[in-house]
Structures are given as C-alpha cells and as structure tokens.
C-alpha positions as CSV (number, residue, x, y, z in Angstrom):
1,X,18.2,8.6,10.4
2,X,18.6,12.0,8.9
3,X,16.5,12.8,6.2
4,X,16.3,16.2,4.0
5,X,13.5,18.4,5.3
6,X,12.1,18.0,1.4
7,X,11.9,13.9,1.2
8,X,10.0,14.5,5.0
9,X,7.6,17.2,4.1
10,X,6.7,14.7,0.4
11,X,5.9,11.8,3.0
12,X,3.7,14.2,4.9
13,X,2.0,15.1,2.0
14,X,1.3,12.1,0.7
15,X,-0.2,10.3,4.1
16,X,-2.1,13.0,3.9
17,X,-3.4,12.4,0.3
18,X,-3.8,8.8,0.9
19,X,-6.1,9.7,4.0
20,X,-7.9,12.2,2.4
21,X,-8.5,10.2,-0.8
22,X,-10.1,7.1,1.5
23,X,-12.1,9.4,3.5
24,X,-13.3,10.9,0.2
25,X,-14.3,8.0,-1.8
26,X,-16.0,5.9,1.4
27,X,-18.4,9.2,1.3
28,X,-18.7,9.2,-2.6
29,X,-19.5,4.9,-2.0
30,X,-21.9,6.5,0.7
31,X,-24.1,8.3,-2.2
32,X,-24.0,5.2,-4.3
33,X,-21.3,6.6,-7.3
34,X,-19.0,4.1,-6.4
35,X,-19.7,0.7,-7.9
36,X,-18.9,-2.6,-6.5
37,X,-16.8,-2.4,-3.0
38,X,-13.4,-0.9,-1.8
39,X,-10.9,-2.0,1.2
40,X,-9.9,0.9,2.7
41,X,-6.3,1.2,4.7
42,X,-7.4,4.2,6.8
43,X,-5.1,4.3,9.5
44,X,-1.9,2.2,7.5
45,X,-0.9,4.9,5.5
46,X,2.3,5.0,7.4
47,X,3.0,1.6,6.0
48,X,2.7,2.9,2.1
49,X,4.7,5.8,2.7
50,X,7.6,4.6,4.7
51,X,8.2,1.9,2.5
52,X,8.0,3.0,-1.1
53,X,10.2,6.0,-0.2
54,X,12.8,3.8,0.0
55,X,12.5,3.0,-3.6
56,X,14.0,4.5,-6.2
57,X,11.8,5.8,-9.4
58,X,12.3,2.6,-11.5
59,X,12.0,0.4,-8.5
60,X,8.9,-1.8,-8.9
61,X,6.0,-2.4,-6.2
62,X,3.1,-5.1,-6.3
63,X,-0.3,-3.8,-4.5
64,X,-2.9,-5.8,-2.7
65,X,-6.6,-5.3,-2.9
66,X,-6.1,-2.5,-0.3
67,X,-3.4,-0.6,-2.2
68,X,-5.2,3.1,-2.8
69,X,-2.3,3.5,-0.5
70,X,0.5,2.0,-2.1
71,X,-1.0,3.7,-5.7
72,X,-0.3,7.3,-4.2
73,X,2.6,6.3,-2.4
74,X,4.2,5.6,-5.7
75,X,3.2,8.9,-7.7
76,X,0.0,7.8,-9.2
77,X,-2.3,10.6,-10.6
78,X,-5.1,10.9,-8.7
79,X,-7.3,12.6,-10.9
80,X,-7.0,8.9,-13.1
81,X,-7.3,7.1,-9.7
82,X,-10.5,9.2,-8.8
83,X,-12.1,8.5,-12.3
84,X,-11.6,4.8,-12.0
85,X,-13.4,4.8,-8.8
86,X,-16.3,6.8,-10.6
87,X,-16.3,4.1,-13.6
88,X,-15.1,6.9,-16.1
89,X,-13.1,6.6,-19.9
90,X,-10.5,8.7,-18.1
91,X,-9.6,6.3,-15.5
92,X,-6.5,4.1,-15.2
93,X,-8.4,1.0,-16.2
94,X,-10.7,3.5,-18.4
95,X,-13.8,3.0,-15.7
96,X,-13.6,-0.6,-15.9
97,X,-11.2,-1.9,-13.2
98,X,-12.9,-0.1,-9.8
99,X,-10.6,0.0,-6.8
100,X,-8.4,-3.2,-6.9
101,X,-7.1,-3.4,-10.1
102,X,-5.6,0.1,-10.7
103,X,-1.8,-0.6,-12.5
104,X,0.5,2.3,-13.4
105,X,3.0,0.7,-15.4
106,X,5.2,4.4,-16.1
107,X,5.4,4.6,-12.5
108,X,6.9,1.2,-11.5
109,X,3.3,0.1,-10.1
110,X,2.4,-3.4,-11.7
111,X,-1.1,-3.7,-10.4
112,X,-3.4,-4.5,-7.7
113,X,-5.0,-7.6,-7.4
114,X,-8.3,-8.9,-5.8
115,X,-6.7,-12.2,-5.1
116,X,-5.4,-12.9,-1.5
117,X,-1.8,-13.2,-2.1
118,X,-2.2,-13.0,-5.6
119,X,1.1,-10.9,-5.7
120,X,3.3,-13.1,-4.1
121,X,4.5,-15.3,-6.9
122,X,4.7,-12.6,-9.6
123,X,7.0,-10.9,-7.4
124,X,9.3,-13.4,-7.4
125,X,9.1,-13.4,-11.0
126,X,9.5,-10.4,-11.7
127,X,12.6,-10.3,-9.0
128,X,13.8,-13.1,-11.8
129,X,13.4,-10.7,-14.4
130,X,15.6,-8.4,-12.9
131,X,18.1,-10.5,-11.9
132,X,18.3,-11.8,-15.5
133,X,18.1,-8.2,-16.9
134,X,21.1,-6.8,-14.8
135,X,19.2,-3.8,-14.5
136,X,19.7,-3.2,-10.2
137,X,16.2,-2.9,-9.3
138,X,14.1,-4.1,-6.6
139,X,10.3,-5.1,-6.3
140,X,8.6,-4.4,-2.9
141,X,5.7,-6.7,-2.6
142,X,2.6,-5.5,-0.3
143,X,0.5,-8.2,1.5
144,X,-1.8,-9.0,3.9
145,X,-1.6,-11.1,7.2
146,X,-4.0,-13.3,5.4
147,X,-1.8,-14.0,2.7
148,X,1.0,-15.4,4.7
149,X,-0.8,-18.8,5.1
150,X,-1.2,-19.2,1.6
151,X,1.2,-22.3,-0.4
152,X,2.1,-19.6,-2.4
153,X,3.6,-17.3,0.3
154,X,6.0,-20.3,1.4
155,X,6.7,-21.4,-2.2
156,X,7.6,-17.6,-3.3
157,X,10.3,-16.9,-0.6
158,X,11.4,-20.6,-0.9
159,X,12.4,-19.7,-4.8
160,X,13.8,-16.2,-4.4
161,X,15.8,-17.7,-1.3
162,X,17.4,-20.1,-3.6
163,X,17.4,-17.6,-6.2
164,X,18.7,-14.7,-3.8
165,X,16.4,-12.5,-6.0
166,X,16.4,-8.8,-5.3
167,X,12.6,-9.2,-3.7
168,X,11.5,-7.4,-0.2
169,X,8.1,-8.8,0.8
170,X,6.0,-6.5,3.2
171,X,3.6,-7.8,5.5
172,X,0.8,-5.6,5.8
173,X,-0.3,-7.4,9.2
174,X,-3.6,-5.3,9.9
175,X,-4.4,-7.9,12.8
176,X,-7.3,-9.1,10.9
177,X,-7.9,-11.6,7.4
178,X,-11.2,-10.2,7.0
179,X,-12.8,-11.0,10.3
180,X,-10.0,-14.1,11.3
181,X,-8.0,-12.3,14.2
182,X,-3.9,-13.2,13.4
183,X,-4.1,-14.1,17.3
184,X,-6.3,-17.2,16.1
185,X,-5.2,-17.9,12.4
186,X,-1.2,-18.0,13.0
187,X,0.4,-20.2,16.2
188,X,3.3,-17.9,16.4
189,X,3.8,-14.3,17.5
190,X,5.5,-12.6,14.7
191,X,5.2,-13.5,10.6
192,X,8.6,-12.2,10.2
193,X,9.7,-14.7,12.3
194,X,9.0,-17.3,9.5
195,X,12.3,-15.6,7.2
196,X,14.1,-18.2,9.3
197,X,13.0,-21.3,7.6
198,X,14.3,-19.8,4.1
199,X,17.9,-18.3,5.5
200,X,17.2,-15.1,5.5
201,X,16.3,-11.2,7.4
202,X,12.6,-11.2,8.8
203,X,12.3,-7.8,10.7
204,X,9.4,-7.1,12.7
205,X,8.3,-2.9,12.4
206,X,5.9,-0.4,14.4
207,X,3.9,-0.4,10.9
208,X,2.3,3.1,12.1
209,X,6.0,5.0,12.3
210,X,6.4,6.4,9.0
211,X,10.1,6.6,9.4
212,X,10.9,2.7,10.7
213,X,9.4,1.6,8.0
214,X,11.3,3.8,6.1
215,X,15.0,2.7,8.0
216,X,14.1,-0.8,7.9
217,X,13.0,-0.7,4.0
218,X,15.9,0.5,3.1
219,X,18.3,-1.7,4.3
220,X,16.1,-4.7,2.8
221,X,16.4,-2.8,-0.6
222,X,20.3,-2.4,0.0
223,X,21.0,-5.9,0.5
224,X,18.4,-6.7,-2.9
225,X,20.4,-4.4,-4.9
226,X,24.1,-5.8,-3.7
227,X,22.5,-9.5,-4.9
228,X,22.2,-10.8,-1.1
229,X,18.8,-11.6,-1.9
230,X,15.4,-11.1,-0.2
231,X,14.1,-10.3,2.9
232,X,10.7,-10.4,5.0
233,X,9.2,-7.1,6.6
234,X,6.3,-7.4,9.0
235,X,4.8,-3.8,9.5
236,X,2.4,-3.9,12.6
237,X,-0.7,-1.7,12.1
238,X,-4.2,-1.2,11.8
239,X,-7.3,-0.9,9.8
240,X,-9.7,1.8,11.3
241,X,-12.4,0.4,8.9
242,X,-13.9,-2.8,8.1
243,X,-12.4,-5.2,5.9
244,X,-14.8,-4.0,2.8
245,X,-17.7,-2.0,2.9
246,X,-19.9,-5.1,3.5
247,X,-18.6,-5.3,6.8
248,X,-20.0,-4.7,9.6
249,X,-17.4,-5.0,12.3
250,X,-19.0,-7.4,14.5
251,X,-16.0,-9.4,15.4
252,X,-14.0,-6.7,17.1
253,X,-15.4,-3.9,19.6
254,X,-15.5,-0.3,19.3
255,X,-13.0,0.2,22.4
256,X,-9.9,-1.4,20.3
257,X,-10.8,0.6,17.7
258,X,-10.7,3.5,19.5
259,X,-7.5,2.7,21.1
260,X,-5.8,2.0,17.6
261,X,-7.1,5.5,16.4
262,X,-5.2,7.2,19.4
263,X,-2.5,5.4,17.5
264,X,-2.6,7.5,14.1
265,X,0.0,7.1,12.1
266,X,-0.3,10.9,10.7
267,X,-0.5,12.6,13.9
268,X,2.5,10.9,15.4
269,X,4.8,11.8,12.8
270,X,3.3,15.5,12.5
271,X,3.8,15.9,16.3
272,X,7.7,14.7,15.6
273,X,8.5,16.7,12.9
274,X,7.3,19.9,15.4
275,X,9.0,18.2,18.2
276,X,12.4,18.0,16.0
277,X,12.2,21.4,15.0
278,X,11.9,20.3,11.3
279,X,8.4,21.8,10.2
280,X,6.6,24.6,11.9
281,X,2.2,24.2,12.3
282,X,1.4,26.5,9.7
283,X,3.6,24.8,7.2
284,X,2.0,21.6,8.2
285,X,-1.6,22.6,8.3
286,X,-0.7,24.0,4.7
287,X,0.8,20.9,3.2
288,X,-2.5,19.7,4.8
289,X,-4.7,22.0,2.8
290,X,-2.8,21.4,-0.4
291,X,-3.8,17.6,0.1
292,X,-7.0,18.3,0.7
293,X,-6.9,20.8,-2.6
294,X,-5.6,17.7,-4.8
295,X,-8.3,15.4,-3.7
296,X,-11.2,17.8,-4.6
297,X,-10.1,18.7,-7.9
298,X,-9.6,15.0,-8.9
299,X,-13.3,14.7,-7.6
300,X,-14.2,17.9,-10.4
301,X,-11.7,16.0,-12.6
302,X,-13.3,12.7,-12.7
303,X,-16.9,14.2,-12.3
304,X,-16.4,16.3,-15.6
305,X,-14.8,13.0,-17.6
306,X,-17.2,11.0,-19.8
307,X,-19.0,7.9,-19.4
308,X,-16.9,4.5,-21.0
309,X,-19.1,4.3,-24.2
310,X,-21.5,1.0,-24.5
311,X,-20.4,0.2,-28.3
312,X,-16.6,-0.3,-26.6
313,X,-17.4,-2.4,-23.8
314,X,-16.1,-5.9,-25.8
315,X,-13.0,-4.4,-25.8
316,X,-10.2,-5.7,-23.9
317,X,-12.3,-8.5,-22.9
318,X,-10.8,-11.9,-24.3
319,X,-12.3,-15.4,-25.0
C-alpha cells in the first residue's frame, strides 16, 4: 500500500511519542508523583498507530485501561495528558481521572475505562447512534484479549451483526489477561476466528507492523462506512512490561521477553522506511528528537500547572 511520505513520517512520530511518553511517566511513577497505577503498552504502539490512522478526524475510538497509546494516536495534547498523570487542574480530567480515564471528546476519543471490556457495549451504541444520525462515521473499539471472554464481548458483536452497525472491534491480544496466558484462557488459536459465529470479517494481524494494521483497518472502516456492517481485528503483539505496575512478572520469563523486544514495533518500521528509500537516518533520528522535545516540555508544562484546589473537590462528584 502506498502511502504519502507525510501520513508515514506523522505515524513515526507519534510511535515515537507514545514510547517516549510510557517510558517517561513509568520513571516519574518511579519517584512516587504518579498516584495510583498505570498499564503501560510499551512495545504495542504499532497497534495504536496503525489503526487510528485509518480514521478520519470525526471518526470515534473507545480506549482500554492501556490506551496512553490510543490517546496520542488520536491527537490528544500531551501537555493535558501529562498533567493528569501528575494530578494537576490542567489536566484532561483536571487531576482527578489518573491514567485510565483520560476522554478527549473534540478529538473523537470517548474515554478510557478501567473496566475489562467495559468498551464493548458502548461501542455498539454508539455505532447505533451513527447509524441513526446518518452522519458516515465509524467507531474503532480497542480491547484486550481478556475482554473477549466477557458476555458482553459476544452480546456486542451479536447486536451490531444484526444491526450491521458501522463498528470495527480491535483485539489488542497482548498474550496475557493480566498474568492468564491466551494459550490457557481461550481453547482456540485465533480470537478473530470467533467473527464467524456472527456472519461476519475476523482478520487476524502482525499487531507489531505498523502498516498491516493500517491496510487491514482500513478496509474494516470501508465496509462500516458503505453500511456492510462490523468487523473483528485481532492485532497480535506484546507487552514489554507487566500488566500494572504491581506486577511483578513472575508468570512469564525474561527470555520471551527478550525475544518479543527483538520484535519492536518502532524499529521494524524505521528500518523499512530506510530500506524503501522513503526517509533518510538523520530525518528519522530528528523526528525522534522532536518526540522526545514534546514529551519534556509537557513534563515542564504539567510541573508548572497548579494543584486541583481542596474547596472544589465535591465537584463533579454525584450522589
């Protein structure tokens, strides 16, 4: 698939961003600034790229309590994100959401939530909503391997079948629910494979090539918008971390890790786009540096916002 040079150097940049956010708030965590905990998707940002840049502006996206990803992916500011993270007034949830429950409404990002699979059904809501409003769109709904043995998971594509709603559900399949390997929590090789039993595509996808997630994305969100209904993406990948930062990765060795890292999603598609001829090392390493730029002054940015004041903290909360 041919894509302008500009549309490949903007997923570049923002893998990068998404890496060097993680890596940047799992040290900030380190010196106890950030509250509570954070799932990191170190090593999946392939997955968040690839497929919202098949999306068009107004397109929607559902995120998962691992969706720092998926926020950048779709044009969040990070200075807001970074400024959540630190509990500030200036953040999206103004300091009081933390990591999984960042929502960028402007952007087409309904919200994170902490709840395994939680996404599911509001997706094929909102895909009703659409439908209703005539309005062409599509929601792309991120989720875990986890999720996919939730009632809800069946019920959702069950109604959107029926309902041929304009909804592509992702599969985030990470190999692990926490520390449950797939290998012992699902009988059959593939999630996708379970499209069948509602009539329609379930495409399996090298979840750490940025551009087949991309092809195959697409052509889910073609058939959406031309009413044909949904379809069921399983993006194979990897989570180089543990499943929160309680976790101490006892239930999987160092070696696999190791050999998943030699998988990196960022490194395979730089080495392509030199290979191909499309971007030189220099104009890499400085899309790199810009990244890295970004990310530091959203640190300065959320380090130089105020404190959520104590005489506000009843509001938005509701009885």
């Amino acid at each position: 698939m041919k894509l302008a040079r500009e549309k490949l150097m903007d997923m570049l940049s923002k893998m990068y961003k998404i890496r060097f956010f993680e890596e940047k708030v799992d040290y900030l965590f380190s010196l106890g600034l950030v509250h509570g905990t954070m799932h990191l998707s170190i090593g999946q940002e392939a997955v968040a790229v690839g497929a919202v840049s098949a999306l068009k502006s107004d397109d929607y996206i559902l995120s998962t309590h691992r969706g720092h990803g998926h926020c950048i992916a779709k044009g969040a500011d990070i200075n807001l994100m970074m400024a959540e993270f630190l509990g500030k007034e200036t953040g999206y949830c103004r300091g009081r959401g933390g990591s999984m429950h960042i929502a960028d409404i402007e952007s087409g990002n309904l919200g994170a939530t902490g709840v395994v699979g939680g996404g599911i059904p509001i997706s094929t809501g909102v895909g009703l909503s659409i439908k209703m409003r005539k309005t062409g769109q599509v929601i792309l709904c991120f989720f875990g391997d986890g999720a996919a043995n939730l009632g809800a998971f069946h019920e959702s594509l069950n109604l959107a079948a029926i309902w041929k709603l304009p909804v592509i559900f992702l599969c985030e399949n990470n190999m692990y629910g926490m520390s449950m390997s797939v290998k012992k929590a699902i009988a059959i090789k593939d999630i996708a494979k379970r499209a069948d039993s509602y009539g329609f595509p379930g495409k399996v996808v090298d979840g750490n090539d940025v551009l087949a997630v991309y092809e195959f994305v697409l052509k889910a969100v073609k058939r959406a918008r031309k009413g044909e209904g949904p379809s069921l993406i399983e993006c194979k990948t990897y989570r180089w971390k543990g499943h929160s930062k309680s976790d101490q990765n006892l239930y999987r060795s160092k070696e696999e890790i190791r050999s998943w890292k030699k998988k990196c999603p960022i490194k395979r598609f730089k080495k392509r786009l030199i290979s191909e001829n499309i971007l030189k090392e220099e104009e890499i390493k400085m899309i790199e540096n810009e990244a890295k730029e970004v990310i530091e002054k959203a640190v300065d940015f959320a380090n130089n916002s105020p404190e959520p004041s104590v005489d506000e903290i009843f509001e938005g909360v509701y009885s």
